[in-house]
Backbone bond lengths (Angstrom), bond angles and torsions (degrees), N, CA, C in turn:
res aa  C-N    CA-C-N  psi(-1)  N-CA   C-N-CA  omega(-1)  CA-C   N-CA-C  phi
1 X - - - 1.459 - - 1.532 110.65 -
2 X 1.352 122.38 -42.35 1.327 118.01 -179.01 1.600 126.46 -82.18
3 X 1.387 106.30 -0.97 1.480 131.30 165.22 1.691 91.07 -90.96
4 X 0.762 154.22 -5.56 1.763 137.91 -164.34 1.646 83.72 -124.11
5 X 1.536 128.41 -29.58 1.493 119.07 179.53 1.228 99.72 -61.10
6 X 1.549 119.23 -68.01 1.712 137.12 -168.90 1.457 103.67 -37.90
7 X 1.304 108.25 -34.86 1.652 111.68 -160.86 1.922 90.43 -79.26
8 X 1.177 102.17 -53.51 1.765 95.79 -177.55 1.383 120.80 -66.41
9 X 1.451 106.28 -13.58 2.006 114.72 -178.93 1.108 98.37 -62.04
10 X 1.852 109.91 -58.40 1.337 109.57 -167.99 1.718 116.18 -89.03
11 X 1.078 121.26 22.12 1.770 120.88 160.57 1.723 81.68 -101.12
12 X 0.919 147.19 -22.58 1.390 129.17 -169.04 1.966 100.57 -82.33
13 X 1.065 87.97 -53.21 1.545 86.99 -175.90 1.701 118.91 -79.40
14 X 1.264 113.00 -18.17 1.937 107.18 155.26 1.703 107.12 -81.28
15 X 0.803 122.29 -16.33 1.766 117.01 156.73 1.641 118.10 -63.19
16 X 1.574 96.21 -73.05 1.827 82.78 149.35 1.353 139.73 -11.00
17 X 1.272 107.31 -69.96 1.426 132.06 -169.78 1.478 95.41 -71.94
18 X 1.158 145.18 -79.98 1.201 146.08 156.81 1.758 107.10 -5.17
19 X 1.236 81.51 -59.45 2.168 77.39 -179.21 1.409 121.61 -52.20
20 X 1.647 100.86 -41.02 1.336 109.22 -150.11 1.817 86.16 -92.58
21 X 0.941 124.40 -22.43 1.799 124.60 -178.28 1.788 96.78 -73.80
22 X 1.371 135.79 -58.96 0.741 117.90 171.42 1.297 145.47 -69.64
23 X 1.261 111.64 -12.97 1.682 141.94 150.86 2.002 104.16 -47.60
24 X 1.495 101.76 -24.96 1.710 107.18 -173.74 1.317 105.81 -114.21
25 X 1.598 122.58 29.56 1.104 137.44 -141.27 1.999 122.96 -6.37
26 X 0.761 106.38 90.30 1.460 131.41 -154.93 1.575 100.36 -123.88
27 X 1.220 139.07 139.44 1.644 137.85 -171.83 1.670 82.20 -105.22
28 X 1.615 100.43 137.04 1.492 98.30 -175.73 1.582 92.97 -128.83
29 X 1.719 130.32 133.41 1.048 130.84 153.87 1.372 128.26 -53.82
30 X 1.207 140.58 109.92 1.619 146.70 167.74 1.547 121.46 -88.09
31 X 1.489 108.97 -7.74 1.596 93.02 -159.61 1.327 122.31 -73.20
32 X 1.512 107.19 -18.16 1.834 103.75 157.05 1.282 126.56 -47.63
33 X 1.529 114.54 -30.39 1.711 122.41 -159.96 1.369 109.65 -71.79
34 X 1.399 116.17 -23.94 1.255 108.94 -163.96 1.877 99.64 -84.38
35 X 1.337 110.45 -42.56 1.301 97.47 154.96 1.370 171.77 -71.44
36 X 1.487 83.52 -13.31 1.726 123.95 165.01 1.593 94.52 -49.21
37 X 1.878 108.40 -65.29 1.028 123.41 -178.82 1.610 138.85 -37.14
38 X 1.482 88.26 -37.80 1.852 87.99 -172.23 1.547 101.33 -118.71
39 X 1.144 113.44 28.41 1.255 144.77 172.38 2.175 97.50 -101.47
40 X 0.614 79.52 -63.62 1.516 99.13 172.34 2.130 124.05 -37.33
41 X 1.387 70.60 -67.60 1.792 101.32 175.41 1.175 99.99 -66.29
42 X 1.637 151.95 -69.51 1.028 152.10 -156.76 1.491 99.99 -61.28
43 X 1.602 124.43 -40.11 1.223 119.95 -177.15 1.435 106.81 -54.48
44 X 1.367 112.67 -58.54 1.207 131.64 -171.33 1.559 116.30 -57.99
45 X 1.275 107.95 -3.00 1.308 110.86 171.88 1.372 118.76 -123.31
46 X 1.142 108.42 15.66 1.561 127.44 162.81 1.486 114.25 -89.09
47 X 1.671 121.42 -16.66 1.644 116.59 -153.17 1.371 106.06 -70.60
48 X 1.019 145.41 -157.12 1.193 153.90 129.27 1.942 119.26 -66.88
49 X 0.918 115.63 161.93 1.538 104.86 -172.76 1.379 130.02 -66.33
50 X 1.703 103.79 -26.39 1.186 104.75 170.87 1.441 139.11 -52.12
51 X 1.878 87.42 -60.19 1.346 110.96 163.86 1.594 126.14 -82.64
52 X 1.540 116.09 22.46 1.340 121.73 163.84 1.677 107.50 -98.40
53 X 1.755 112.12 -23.97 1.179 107.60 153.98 1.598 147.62 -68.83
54 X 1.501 92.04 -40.50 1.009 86.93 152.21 1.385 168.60 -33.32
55 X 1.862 93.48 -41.41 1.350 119.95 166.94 1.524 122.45 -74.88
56 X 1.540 114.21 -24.71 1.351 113.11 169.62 1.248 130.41 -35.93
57 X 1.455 132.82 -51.30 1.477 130.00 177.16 1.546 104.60 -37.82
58 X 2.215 109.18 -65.46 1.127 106.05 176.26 1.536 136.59 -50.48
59 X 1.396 114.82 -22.88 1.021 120.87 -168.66 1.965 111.09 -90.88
60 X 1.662 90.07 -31.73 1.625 77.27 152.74 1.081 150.75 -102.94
61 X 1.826 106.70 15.90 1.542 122.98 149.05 1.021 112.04 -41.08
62 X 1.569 108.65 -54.52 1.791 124.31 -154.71 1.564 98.59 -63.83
63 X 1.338 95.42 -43.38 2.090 89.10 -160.43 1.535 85.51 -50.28
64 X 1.746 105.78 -63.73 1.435 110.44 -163.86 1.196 117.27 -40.67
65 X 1.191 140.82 -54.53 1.959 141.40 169.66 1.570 115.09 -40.85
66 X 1.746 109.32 -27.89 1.173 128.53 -162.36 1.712 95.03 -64.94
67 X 1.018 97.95 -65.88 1.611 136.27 176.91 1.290 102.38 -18.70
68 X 1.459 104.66 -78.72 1.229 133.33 -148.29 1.891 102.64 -72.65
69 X 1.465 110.69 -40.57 1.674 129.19 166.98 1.344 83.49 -50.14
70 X 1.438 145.38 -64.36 1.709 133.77 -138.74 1.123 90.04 -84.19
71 X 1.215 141.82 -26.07 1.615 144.67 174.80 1.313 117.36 -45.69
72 X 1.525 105.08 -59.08 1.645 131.77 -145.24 1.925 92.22 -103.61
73 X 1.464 118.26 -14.09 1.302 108.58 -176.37 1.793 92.57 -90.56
74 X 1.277 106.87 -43.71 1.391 112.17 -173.06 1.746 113.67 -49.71
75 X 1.194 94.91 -46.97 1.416 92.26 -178.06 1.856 100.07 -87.68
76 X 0.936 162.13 -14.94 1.584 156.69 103.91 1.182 95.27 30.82
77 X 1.634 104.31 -75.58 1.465 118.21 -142.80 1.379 95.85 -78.38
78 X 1.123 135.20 -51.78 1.240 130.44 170.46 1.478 132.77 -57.06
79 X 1.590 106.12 -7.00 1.664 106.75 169.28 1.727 102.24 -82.84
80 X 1.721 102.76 -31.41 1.548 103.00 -170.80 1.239 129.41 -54.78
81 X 1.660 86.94 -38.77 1.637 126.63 -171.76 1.621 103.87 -53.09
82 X 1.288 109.40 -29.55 1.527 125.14 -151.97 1.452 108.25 -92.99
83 X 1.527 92.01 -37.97 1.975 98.32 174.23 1.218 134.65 -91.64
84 X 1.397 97.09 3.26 1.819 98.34 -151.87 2.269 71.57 -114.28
């Protein structure tokens, strides 16, 4: 369980990073994330119930960061859109 936390700390904090790079308008590669990701979920849907609750808080950081990346790329793309 505390290897499956570490694993969601750090998709939380390269989302971050992702935010804050494109926030510096910076082109940021993702195509690992999506698999990191459902790599992730499947674990998480293996736990037992306890410890599938557990993970919820973390896991709705993640959506939430998730979110917030589709936000900050969207508008990215639209500053790029603007200069090029």
């Amino acid at each position: 369980m505390n290897d499956l936390r570490a694993q969601i700390e750090q998709l939380i904090d390269a989302i971050d990073n992702a935010k804050e790079r494109t926030e510096n308008n910076e082109v940021v590669d993702l195509t690992a994330l999506e698999g990191t990701i459902e790599a992730l979920c499947k674990q998480v849907t293996t736990l037992p119930s306890q410890e599938a609750r557990e993970t919820q808080p973390l896991i709705g950081e993640l959506i939430s960061k998730l979110d917030m990346l589709e936000i900050q790329l969207t508008d990215f793309k639209s500053r790029i859109g603007t200069q090029g």
